[in-house]
N, C-alpha and C positions, 0 to 999 in steps of 0.2 A: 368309728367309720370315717368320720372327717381325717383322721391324720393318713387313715390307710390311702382314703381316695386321693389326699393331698401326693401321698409320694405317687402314686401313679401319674397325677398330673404333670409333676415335676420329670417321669420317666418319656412319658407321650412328648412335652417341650423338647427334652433332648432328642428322640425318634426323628421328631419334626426337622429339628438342626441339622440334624444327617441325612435330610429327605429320603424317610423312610413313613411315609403317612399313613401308610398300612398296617404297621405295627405300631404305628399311633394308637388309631381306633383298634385294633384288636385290644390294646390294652386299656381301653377307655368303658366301649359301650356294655362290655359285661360290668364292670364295675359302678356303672350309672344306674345300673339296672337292678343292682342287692340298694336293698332299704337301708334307713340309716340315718344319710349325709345331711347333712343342715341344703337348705335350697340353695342357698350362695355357691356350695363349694360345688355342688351338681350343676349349677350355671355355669359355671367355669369350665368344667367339664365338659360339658355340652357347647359349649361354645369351640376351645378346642378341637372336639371332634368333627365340627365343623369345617374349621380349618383345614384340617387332614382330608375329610371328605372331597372340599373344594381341589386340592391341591395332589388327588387323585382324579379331578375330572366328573366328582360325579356333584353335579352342581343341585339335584333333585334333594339326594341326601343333606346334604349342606343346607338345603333352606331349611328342610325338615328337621334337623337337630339346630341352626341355629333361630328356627320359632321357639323351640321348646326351651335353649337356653332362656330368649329371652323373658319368654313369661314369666321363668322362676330366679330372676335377678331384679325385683322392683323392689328390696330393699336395700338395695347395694346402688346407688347412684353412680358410683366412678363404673362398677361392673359394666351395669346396664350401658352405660357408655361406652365402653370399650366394645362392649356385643355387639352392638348400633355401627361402630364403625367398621366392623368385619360385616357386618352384614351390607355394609353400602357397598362396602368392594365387592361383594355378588352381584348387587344390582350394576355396578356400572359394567364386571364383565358382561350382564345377562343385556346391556344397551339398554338400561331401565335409569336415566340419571336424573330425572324428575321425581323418583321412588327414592334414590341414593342422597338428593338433595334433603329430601324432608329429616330420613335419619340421620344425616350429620349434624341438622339443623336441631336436631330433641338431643342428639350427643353434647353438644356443644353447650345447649340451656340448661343441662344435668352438673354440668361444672362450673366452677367458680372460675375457673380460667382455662381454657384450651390450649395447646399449643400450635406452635407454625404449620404443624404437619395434619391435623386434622382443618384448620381454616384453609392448608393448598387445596385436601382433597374435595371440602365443600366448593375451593372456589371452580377443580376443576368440575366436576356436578352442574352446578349452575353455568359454566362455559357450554359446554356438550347437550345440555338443555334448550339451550337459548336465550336464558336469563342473564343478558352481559352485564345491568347495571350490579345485581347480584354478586356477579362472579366477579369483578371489577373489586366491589367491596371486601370480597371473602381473601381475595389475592390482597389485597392493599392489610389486611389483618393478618395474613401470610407472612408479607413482605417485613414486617415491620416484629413479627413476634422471632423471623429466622434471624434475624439484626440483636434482639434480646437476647435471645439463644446463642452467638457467636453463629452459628452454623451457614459458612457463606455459600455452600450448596443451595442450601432453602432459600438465601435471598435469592440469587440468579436463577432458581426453578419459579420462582415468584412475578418477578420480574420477564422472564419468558412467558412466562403465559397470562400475564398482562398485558405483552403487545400481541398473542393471540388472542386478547379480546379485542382488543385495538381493531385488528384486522377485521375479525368477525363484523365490527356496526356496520361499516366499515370506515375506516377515521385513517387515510394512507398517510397523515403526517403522524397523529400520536404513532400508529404504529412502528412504524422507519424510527421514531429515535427510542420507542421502547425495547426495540430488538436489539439499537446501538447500546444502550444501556445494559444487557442479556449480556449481549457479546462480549462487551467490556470485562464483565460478573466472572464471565466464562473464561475469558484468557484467562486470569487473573489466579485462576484456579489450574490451569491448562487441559481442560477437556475441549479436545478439538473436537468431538463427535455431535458436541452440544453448540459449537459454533458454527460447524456447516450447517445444524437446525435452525440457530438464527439468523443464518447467512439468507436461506431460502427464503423465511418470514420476511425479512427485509427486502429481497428480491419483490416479491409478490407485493408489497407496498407500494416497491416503485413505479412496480406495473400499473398498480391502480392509480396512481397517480401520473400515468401517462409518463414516467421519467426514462425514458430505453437506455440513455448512459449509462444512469445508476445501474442499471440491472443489466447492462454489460462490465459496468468494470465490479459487481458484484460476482459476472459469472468469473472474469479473470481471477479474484482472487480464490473463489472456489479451486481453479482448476491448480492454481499457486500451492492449493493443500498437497498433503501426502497421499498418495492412492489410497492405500492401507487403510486409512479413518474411514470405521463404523460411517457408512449413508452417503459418504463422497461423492459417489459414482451415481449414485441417483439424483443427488442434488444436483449435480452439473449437468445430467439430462433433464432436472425437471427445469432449471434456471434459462436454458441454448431454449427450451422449450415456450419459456416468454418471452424473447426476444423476436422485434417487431419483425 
């Protein structure tokens, strides 16, 4: 029964690929459901279908199988970890990131070492919570594991939303040069859509900091961008909009 449910697994991943999540779970939950499979490979399964569930919309089902995943993955450490961190991404869509905090936090102690991508999403959790020194920490283990990893995306999403904790205490100079720091991250890569995001962050700093220069010749260079970039057009009306 384990190899059968295995290759359905493997059939549900590809469904999934070609979002197709409904023919995920069609091919899932009757097979969860014949006796047989050792717990682990039904955790998987059930997790899974979680997935698909979510990613249908229906977020009820999604808790509902992914409880049941997890109760039958606590002999599987890495599993149960991986479950943990599908189920945090419910909670933060459901606006629950003090719930998404705890399970990144028991994902994270199940491993001998985590990677960038699960210390970003604790750090955003604890950002979105309220918990800046938290989150401050979780990004700085972010920051520093996307560096190990080569992955220079993960350092400048690290790096950004460390000057959004910056902003958050509110701290208008950490922030202003954490953003310059983002931005830098971000040319360097050439995602303009990600620097108009830092452009604002830094605007808003200046503001806080009473600096109206800054965040005029911040709007100029905004308006300097190409129409076209993803969030332009908002940024220049949210930028004109702090301006004294």
């Amino acid at each position: 029964m384990d190899e059968e449910l295995e290759e359905i697994i493997a059939a549900a991943h590809d469904a999934l690929d070609d979002e197709r999540p409904a023919d995920a779970r069609a091919m899932l939950e009757p097979a969860i459901a014949r006796p047989g499979a050792r717990d682990e490979v039904r955790a998987e399964a059930l997790g899974l279908a979680a997935v698909a569930a979510r990613a249908e919309g229906q977020e009820r089902d999604a808790r509902a199988l992914s409880d049941r995943a997890i109760a039958l993955a606590s002999s599987s450490p890495e599993l149960l970890a991986d479950l943990l961190e599908d189920r945090a991404e419910l909670e933060l869509a459901a606006r629950a990131p003090g719930s998404a905090a705890s399970l990144l936090e028991r994902a994270i102690a199940l491993r001998a070492s985590s990677g960038a991508e699960t210390w970003l999403a604790l750090g955003e959790a604890r950002l979105r919570a309220g918990a800046l020194d938290g989150a401050d920490d979780a990004l700085a283990h972010a920051e520093q594991g996307a560096r190990d990893e080569e992955d220079d995306e993960g350092v400048a999403l690290a790096i950004e939303m460390r000057a959004d904790v910056a902003l958050a205490r509110p701290d208008a100079a950490a922030a202003g040069a954490t953003y310059a720091r983002a931005i830098d991250a971000w040319r360097a890569l050439e995602d303009d859509a990600a620097i108009v995001r830092c452009l604002v962050g830094r605007a808003r700093a200046a503001e806080l900091d009473d600096d109206a220069g800054a965040v005029a010749a911040i709007l100029r260079e905004l308006e300097a961008i190409d129409g076209d970039v993803e969030g332009r057009a908002e940024a220049v009306d949210e930028v004109r909009a702090l301006m004294p």
